[in-house]
Steps between C-alpha positions, in 0.01 A plus 500: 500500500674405831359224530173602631239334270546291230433494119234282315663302198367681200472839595770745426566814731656849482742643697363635846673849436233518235264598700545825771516440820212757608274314341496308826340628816618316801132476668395276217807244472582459944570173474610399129834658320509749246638250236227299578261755334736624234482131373148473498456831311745440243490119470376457116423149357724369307385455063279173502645249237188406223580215268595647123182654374318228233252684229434162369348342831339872599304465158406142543365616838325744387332253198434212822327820731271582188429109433451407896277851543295402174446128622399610856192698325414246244428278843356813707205465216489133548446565900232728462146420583172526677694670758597810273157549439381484865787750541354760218157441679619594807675823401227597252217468777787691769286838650870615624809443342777247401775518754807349347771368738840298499820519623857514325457476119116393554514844600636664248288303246180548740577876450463500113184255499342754762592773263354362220178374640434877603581608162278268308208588704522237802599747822802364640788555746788348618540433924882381624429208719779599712355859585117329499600320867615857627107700380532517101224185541266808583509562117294173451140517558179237544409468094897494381681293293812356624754366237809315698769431313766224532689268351556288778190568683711527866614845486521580902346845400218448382421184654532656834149742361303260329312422832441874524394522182230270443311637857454824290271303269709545206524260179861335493623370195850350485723509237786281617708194337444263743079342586577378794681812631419719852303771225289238269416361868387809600336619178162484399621505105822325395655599143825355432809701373754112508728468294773262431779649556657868489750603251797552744771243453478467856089408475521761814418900401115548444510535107241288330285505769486869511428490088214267574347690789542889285339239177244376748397878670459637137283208408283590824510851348393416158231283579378773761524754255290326247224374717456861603451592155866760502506705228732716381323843646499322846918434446528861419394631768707310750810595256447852447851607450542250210447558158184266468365726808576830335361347181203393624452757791626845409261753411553823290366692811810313695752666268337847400573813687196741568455873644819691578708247425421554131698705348279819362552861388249795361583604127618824556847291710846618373658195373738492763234467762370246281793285522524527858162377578606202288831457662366540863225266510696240299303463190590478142202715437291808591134583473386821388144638717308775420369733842217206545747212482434368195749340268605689226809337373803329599882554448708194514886445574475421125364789340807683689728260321318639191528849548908456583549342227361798283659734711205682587568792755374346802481791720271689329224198491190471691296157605290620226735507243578162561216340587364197312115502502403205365800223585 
């Protein structure tokens, strides 16, 4: 490379002539060599060494995440008291909404518990904290709900709103790990998502604690859902693309087809005309209507599966012929 810049150990690099020399415009390298940006853009790190690959340890890891997950909400249960109730109070008696916030996987688990609170007939949205400082705290109105969420209770994000916050005479209720946090401080309700330890080997990556705080926003949920006397109607109708909401909510006029769109004919239509009535409104079916537009028969995609079969001479038929008048 002449010399000009050096190589990191562990990273392999191809040969400058791989790359064309146009690629380079002189305005935007005036003071650094060519080689110095063939380097960079061809520079690839070299493979990373992993220890041999244990299926034995991977599945006892998996076994100890189940057990350490399944421990931390045996004790969330224990934790819970008056507090969870002051909490369902609160967002039962809210005139606005619960706004759901956290940061990093409080986040992304303050996300799903907003979603289902909405769906289970508690309104609900999720605010970034991060975007809040910089106008999304606009979204949160005098009468709201405000659940933080954090395991540590001293994210920098949300901490720096929580002043904000409670002058727009909101309810705050924490859920955070820690009592004696920056959030419980600040919080007019306190319900705590501890637990003992995560599942990571390292005791580091937010695993257990996210469990308990997803167990801990559906128990919110549930409780919500029941005091409010949910039933399975009111769940419809916030899922209707399910199959419980198109069960529960789809009517026959939602389905049937009225007008021109129904396929119709007079009794004196060549069978051919028939069948393209049928084909060009997309029906398996056509109606037969006298000169007042009443129904005197219908000819199904059936009945010409019939007739085929018993090699009738199609082209001499009328509707008539084929009509049934009583199906």
């Amino acid at each position: 490379m002449g010399g000009e810049i050096g190589c990191e150990p562990g990273v392999q690099t191809r040969s400058a002539n791989a790359v064309p020399a146009d690629r380079f415009r002189r305005s935007q390298t005036p003071r650094i060599g060519r080689s110095y940006w063939t380097l960079l853009l061809t520079a690839v790190p070299a493979n990373p060494s992993f220890p041999a690959f244990d299926a034995a340890r991977a599945l006892q890891l998996a076994r100890d995440t189940f057990d350490i997950e399944a421990q931390a909400l045996l004790g969330l249960k224990e934790r819970q008291g008056e507090s969870f109730g002051r909490a369902c109070e609160a967002m039962l008696a809210c005139r606005g909404r619960v706004v759901v916030m956290g940061m990093g996987k409080s986040g992304h688990v303050g996300r799903k518990i907003a979603a289902t609170l909405a769906s289970t007939g508690t309104p609900a949205f999720f605010v970034h904290p991060g975007e809040a400082s910089h106008g999304d705290l606009g979204m949160v109105a005098p009468g709201d709900v405000v659940l933080a969420i954090s395991n540590s209770g001293e994210s920098d994000e949300l901490a720096a709103i929580l002043p904000a916050i409670k002058r727009l005479g909101v309810t705050l209720v924490a859920m955070t790990g820690r009592a004696e946090s920056t959030l419980a401080s600040h919080a007019h309700i306190t319900i705590s998502c501890a637990v003992d330890q995560e599942a990571c080997p390292l005791n580091l990556a937010p695993t257990a604690s996210t469990t308990a705080q997803m167990a801990l926003g559906d128990a919110l949920a549930v409780a919500l859902l029941d005091a409010r006397g949910f039933r399975e109607e009111d769940f419809a109708r916030s899922h209707p693309g399910g199959s419980l909401g198109r069960k529960l909510l789809m009517h026959v006029r939602d389905l049937m087809r009225s007008g021109d769109a129904v396929p119709r004919v007079g009794p004196a239509t060549s069978f051919n005309d028939m069948l393209r009535e049928m084909t060009g409104k997309g029906l398996g079916f056509t109606a037969v209507a006298g000169p007042e537009g009443r129904v005197l028969g219908i000819f199904t995609d059936g009945d010409l599966r019939r007739l085929i079969e018993r090699g009738a001479d199609l082209r001499a038929l009328r509707a008539s012929d084929v009509m049934h008048t009583g199906p």
